[in-house]
Backbone as CSV, one residue per row, in Angstrom:
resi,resn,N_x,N_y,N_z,CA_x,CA_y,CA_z,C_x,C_y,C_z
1,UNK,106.341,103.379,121.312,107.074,104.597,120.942,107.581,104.456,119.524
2,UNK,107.367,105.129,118.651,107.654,105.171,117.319,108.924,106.180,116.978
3,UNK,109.519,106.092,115.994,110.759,107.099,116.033,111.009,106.909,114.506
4,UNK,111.058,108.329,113.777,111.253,108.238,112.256,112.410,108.104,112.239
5,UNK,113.440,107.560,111.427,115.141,107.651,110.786,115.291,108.693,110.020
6,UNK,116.627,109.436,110.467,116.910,110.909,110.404,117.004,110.728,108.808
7,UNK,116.384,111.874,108.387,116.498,111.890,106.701,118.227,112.646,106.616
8,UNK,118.548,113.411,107.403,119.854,114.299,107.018,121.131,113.535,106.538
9,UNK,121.260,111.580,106.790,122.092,111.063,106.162,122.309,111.042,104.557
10,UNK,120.737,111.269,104.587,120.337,111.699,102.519,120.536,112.558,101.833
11,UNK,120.726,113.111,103.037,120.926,115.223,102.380,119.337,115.925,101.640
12,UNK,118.671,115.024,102.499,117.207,115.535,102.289,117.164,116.819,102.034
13,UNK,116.651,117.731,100.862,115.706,118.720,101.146,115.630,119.375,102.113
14,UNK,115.549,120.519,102.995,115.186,120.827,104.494,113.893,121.558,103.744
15,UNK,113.498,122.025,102.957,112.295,122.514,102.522,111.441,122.213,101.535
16,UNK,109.994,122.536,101.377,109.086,122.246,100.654,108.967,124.197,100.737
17,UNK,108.098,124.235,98.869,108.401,125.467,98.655,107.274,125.801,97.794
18,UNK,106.375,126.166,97.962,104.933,126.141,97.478,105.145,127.439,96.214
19,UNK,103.987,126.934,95.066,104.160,127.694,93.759,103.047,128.758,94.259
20,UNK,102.569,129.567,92.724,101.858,130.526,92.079,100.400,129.375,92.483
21,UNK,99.435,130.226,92.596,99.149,131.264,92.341,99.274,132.374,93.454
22,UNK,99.060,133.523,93.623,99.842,134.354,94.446,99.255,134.572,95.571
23,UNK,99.430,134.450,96.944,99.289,134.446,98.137,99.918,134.747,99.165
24,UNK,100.067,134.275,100.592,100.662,134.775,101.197,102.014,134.334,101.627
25,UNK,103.205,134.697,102.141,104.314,133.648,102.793,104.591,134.146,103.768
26,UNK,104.876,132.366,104.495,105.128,131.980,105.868,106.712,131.592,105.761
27,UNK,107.311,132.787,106.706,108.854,132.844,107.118,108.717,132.882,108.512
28,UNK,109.183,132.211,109.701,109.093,132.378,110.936,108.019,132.940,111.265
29,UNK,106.798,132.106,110.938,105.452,133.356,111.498,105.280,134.506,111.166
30,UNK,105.622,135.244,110.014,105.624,136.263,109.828,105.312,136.328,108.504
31,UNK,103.982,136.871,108.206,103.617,137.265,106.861,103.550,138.015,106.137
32,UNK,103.599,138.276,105.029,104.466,138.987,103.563,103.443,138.947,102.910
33,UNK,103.305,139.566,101.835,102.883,139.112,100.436,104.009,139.077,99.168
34,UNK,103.607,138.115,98.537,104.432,137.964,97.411,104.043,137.029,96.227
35,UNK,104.435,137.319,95.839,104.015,136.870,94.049,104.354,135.403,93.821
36,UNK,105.106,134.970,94.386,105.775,133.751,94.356,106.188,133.516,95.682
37,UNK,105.466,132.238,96.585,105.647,131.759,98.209,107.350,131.322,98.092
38,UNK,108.052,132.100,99.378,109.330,131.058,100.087,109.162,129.796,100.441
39,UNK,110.186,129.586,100.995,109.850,127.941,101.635,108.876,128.127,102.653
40,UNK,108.229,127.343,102.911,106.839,127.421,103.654,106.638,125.692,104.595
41,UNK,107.410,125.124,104.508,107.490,123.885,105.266,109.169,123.144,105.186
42,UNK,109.420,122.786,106.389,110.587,122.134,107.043,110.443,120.534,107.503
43,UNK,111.064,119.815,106.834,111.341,118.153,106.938,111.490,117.632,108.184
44,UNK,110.425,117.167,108.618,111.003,116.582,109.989,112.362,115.665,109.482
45,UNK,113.219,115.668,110.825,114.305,114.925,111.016,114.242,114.648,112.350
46,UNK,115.653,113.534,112.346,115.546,113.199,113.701,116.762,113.167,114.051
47,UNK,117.245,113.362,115.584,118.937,113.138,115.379,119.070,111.656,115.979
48,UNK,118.378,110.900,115.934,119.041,109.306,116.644,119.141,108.610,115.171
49,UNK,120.529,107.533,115.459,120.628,107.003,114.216,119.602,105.310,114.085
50,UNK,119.201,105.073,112.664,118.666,103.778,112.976,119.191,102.710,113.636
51,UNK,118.403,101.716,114.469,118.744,100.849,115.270,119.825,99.430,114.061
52,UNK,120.950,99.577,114.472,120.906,98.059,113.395,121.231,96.459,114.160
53,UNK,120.441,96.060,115.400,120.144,94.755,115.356,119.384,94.530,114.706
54,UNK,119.678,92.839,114.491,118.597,92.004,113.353,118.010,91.573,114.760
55,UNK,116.680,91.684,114.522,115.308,90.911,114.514,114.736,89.972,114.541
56,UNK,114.854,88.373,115.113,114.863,87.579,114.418,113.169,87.020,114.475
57,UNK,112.542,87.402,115.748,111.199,87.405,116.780,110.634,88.262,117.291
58,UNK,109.611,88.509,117.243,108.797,89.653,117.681,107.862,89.234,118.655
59,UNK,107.733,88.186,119.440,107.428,88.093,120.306,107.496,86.790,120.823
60,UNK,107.237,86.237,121.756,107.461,85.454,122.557,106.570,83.984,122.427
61,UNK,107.148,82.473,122.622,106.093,81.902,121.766,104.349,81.590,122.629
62,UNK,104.612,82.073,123.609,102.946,82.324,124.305,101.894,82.683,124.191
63,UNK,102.522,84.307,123.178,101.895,85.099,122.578,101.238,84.551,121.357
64,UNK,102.584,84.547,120.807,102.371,83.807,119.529,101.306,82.648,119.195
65,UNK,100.802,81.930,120.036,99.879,80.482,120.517,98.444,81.485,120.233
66,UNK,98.889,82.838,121.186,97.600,83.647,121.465,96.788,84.019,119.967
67,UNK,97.639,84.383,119.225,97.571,85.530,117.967,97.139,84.092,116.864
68,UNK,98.064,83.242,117.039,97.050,81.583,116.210,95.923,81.697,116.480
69,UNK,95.362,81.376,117.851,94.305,80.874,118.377,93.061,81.615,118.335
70,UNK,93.132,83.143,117.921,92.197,83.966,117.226,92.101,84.217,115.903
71,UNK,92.786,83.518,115.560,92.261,83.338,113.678,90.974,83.382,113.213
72,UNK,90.500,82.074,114.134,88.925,81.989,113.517,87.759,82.875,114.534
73,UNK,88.159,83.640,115.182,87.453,84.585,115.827,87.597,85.681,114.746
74,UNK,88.866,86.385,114.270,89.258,87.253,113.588,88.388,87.259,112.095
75,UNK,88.437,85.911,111.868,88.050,85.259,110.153,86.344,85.714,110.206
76,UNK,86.018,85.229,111.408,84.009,85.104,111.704,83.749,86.695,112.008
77,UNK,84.554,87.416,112.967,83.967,88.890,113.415,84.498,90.388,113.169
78,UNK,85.995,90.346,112.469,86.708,91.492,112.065,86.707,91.480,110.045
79,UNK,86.872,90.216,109.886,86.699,90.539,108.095,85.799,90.868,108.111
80,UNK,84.499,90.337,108.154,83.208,90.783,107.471,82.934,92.168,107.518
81,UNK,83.448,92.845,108.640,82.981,94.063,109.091,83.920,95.275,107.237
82,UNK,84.884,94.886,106.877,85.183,95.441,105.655,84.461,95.756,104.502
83,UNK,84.011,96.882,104.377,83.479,97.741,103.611,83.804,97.100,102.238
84,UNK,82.374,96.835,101.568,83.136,96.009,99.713,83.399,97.581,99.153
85,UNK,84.513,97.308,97.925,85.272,98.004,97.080,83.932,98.929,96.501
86,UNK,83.039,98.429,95.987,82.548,98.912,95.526,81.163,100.224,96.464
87,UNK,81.571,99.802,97.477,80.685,100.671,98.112,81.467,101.664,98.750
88,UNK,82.767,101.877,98.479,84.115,103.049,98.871,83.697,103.975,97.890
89,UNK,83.892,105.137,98.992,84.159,106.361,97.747,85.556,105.970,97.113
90,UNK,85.595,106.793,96.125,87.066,106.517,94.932,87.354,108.042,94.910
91,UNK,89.063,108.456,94.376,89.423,109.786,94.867,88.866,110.447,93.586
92,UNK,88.733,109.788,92.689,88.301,110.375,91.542,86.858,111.498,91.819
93,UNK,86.126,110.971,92.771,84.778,111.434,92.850,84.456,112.637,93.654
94,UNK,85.797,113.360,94.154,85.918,114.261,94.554,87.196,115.409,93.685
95,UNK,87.508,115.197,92.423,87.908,115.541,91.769,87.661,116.247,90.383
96,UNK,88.269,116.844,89.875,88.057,116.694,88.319,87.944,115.506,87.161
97,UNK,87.250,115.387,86.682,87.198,113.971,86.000,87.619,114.002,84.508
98,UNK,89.037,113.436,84.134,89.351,113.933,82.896,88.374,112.948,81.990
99,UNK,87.607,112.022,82.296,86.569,111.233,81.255,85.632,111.820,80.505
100,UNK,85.243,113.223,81.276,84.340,113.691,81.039,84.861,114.995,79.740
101,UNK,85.823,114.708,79.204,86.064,115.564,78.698,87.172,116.475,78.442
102,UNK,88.040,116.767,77.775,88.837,118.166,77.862,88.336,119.062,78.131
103,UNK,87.447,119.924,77.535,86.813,121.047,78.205,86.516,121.217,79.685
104,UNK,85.485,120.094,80.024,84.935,119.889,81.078,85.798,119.673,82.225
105,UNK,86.981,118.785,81.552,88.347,118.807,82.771,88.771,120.177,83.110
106,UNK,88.721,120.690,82.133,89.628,122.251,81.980,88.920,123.110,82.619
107,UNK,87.531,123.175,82.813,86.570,124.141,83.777,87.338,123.744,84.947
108,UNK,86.728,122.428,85.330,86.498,122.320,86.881,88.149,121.908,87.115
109,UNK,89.019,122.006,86.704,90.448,122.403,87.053,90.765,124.106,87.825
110,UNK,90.155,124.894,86.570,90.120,126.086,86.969,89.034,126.516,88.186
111,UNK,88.084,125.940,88.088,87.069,126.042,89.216,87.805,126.064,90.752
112,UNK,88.591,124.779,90.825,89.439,123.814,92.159,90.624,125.366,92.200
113,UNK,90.772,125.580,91.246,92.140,126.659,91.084,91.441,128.154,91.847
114,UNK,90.337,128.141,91.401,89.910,129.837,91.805,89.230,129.315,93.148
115,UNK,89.053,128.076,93.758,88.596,128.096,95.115,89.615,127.998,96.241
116,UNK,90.758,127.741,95.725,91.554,127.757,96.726,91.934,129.016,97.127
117,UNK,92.836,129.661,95.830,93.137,130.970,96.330,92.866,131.695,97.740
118,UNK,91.834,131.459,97.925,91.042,132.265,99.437,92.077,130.899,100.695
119,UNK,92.408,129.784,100.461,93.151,129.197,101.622,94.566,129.482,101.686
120,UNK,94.857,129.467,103.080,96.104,129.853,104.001,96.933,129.173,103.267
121,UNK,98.204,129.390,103.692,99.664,128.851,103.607,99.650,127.239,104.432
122,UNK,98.570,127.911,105.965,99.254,126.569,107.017,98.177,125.848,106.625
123,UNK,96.829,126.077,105.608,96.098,124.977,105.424,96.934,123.989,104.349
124,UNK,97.816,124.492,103.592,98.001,123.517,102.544,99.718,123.068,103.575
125,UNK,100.447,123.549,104.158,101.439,122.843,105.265,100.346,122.110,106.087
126,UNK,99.571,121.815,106.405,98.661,120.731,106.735,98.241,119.296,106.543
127,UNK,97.760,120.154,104.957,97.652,119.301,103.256,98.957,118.061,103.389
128,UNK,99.893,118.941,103.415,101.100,118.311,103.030,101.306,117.020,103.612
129,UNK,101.483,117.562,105.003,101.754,117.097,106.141,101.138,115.283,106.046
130,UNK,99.706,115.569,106.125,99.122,114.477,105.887,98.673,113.824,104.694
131,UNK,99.001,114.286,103.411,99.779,113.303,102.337,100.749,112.713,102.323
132,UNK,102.196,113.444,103.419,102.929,112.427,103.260,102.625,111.438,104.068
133,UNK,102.642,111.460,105.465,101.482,110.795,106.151,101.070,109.576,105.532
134,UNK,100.025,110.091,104.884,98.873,108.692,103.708,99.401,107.828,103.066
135,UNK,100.456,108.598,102.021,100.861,107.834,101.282,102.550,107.083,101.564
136,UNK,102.792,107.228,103.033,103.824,106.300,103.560,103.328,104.907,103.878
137,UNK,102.121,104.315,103.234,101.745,103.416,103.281,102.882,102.014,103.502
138,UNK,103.865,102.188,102.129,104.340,100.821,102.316,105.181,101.065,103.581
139,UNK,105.230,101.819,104.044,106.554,101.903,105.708,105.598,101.313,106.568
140,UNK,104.235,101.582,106.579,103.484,100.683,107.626,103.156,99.169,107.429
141,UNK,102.603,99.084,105.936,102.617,97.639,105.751,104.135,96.790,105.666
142,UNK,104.928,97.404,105.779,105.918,96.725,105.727,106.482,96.436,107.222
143,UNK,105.883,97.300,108.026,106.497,97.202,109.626,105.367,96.070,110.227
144,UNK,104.310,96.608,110.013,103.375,95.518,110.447,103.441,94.025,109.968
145,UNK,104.431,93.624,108.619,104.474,92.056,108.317,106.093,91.978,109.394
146,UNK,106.707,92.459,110.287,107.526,92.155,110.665,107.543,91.353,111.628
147,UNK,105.932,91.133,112.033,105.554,90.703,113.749,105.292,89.233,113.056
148,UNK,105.276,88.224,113.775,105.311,87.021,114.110,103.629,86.601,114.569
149,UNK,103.112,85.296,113.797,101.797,85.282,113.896,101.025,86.443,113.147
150,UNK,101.454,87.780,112.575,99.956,88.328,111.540,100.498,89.155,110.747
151,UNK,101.924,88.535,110.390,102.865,89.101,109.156,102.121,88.026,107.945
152,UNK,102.261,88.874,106.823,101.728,88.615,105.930,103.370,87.093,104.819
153,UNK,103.222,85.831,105.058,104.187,85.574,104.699,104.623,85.474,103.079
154,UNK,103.048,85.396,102.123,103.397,85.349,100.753,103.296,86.317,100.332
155,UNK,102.339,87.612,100.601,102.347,88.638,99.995,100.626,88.288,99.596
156,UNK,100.422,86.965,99.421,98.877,86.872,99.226,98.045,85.691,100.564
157,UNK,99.044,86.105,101.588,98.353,85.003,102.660,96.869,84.566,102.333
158,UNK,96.302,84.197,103.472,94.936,83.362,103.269,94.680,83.899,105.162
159,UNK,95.931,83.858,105.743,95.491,83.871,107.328,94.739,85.162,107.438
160,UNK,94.154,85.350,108.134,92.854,86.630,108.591,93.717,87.583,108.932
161,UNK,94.593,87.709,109.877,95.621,88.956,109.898,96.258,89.921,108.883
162,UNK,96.654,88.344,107.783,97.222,89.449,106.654,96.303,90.015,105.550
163,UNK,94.966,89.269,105.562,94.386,89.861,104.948,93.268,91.130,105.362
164,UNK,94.098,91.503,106.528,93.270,92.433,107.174,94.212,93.911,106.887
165,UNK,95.484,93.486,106.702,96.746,94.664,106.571,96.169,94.667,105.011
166,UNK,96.176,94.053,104.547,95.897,94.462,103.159,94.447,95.045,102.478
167,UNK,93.834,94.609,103.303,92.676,95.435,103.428,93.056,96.765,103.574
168,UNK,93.335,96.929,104.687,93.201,98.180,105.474,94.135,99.366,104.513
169,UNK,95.279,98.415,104.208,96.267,99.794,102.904,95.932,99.722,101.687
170,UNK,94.859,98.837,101.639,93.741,99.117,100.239,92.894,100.211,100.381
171,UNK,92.650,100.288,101.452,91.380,101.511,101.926,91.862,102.770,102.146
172,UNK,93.594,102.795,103.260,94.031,103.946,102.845,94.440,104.701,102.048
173,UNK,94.864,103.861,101.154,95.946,104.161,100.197,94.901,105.493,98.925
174,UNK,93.343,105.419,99.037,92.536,106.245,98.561,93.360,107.322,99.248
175,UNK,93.418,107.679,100.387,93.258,108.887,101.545,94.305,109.658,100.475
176,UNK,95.668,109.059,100.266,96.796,109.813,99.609,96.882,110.591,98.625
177,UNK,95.967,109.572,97.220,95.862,109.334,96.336,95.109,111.208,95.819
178,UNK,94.236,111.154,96.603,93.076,112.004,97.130,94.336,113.373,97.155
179,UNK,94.557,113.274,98.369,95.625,114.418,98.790,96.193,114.951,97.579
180,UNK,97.162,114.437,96.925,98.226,114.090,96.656,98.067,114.793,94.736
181,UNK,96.523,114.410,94.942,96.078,114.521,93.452,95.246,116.510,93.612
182,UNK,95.039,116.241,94.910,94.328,118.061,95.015,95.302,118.792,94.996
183,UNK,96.321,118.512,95.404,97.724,118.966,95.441,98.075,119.807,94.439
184,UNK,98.220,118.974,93.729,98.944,118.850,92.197,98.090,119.853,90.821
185,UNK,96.856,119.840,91.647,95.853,120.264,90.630,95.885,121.676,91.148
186,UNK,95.869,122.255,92.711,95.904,123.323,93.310,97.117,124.017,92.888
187,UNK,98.127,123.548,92.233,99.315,124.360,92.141,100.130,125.527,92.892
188,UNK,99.362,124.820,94.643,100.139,125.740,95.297,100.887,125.418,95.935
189,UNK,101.834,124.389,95.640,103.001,123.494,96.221,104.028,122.954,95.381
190,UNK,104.987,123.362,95.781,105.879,122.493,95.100,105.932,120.947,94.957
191,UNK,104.953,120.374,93.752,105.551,119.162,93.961,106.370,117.943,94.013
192,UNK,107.804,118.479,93.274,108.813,118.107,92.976,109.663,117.567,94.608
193,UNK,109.417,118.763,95.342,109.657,118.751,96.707,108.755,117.724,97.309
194,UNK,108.245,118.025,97.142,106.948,116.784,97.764,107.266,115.345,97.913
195,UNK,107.420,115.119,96.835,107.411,113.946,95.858,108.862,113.072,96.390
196,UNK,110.110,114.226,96.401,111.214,113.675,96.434,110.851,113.591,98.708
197,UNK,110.293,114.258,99.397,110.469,114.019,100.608,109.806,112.492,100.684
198,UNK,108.219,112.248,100.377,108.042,111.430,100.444,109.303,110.140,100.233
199,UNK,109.490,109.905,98.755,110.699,108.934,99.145,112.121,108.829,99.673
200,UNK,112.177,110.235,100.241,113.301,109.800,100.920,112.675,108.876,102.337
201,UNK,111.197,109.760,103.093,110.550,108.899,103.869,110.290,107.972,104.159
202,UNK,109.779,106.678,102.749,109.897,105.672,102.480,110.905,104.746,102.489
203,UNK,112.283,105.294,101.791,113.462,104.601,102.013,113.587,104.725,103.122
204,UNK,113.868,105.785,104.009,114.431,105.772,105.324,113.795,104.669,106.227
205,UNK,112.740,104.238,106.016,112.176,103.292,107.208,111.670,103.701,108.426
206,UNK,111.375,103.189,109.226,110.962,103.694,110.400,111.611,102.419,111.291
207,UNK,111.591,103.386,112.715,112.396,102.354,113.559,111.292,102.620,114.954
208,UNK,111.140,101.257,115.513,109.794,101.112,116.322,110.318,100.344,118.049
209,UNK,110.080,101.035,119.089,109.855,100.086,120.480,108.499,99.031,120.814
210,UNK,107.573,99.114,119.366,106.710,98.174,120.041,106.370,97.312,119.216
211,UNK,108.154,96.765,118.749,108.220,95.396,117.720,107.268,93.898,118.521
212,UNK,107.380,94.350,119.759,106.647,92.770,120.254,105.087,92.963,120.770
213,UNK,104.773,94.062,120.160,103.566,94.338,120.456,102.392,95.086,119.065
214,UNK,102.099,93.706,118.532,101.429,94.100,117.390,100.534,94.710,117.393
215,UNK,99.581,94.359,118.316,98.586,94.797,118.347,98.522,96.554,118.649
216,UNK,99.498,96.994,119.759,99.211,98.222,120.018,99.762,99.217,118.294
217,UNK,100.804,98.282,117.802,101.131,99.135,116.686,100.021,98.893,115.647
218,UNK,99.109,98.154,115.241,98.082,97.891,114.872,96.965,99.428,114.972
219,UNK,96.562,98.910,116.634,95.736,100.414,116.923,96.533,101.836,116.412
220,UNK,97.721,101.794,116.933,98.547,103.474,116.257,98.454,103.641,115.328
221,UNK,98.558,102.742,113.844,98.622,102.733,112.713,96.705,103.469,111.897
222,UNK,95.999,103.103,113.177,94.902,103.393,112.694,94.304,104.438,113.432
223,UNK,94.976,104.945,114.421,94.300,105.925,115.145,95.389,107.321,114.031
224,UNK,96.131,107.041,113.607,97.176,107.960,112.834,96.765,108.490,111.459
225,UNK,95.794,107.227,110.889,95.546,107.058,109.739,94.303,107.054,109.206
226,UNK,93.550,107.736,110.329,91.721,107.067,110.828,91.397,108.596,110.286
């Protein structure tokens, strides 16, 4: 069971408030036209406050024997399976490419600009949704080095676990990047709002029931993020 920490101690924002160019707005389900969108998305919150016991073990030392003792299973049959860098798409390649040019940036800016227009309000509250999502990266890599046996202890381990978390928020961390950058270029979002929810997201932390169970937070992290 996963549970976000209430942003309202921050005085978060309660809205995201999407720009020009001109389309439709979403007020209680109910659509308008207007020249300039209302608020068009609401901050999750939560009302439970964060947990504050310390932590000292995340699981039990049985387990722990267990999560050793597949190292070199992990090392021989889950690394290799990682996709090399160079054979990843990059977010750039679905973008405008400012290398290619000022001009050429400046078309296919406007190009990305006149194709959206024709999308909804709730496609880009979608958008949103799962940029912040993506790019809450360090809240996951940081929850996942909390477990015992496949926490990452230098930041550059060598053990197969941690170099599997770091893998893996090497690979997502495109997904955001991606988002985050169509976003910005679409100009139909506020991204000031954006920007500031994300880190309040980040600071806030996340607070978790399945500290002694890495593995299942492992699978969530990737069925969330997949």
């Amino acid at each position: 069971m996963m549970q976000t920490i209430s942003f309202s101690q921050f005085n978060i924002p309660s809205i995201l408030r999407a720009s020009p160019p001109p389309t439709t707005t979403i007020h209680r389900r109910k659509t308008t036209s207007s020249r300039r969108l209302s608020p068009v998305l609401a901050v999750a919150s939560s009302t439970t406050s964060p947990s504050r016991h310390q932590v000292t073990h995340s699981m039990p030392p049985e387990k722990l024997e267990i999560f050793k003792s597949l190292e070199p299973w992990v090392s021989e049959n889950i690394l290799p399976l990682r996709k090399p860098v160079e054979k990843c798409w990059q977010p750039i390649e679905f973008l405008p490419d400012p290398s290619q040019g000022p001009e050429q940036f400046e078309e296919e800016v406007r190009a990305l600009r006149q194709r959206v227009l024709g999308l909804s309000d709730e496609y880009f509250v979608m958008l949103v949704g799962n940029m912040l999502t993506e790019d809450a990266l360090p809240t996951y890599q940081t929850f996942l080095n909390t477990f015992d046996g496949v926490r990452d202890e230098t930041g550059s381990s060598p053990c197969p676990w941690a170099i599997w978390t770091r893998a893996w928020s090497a690979e997502e961390n495109r997904h955001g990047d991606l988002l985050r950058t169509y976003l910005y270029l679409s100009g139909r979002v506020d991204m000031l709002m954006v920007e500031k929810t994300l880190q309040y997201s980040i600071g806030a932390g996340i607070v978790s029931y399945r500290r002694r169970r890495p593995r299942a937070s492992a699978y969530m992290w990737n069925y969330c993020s997949g």
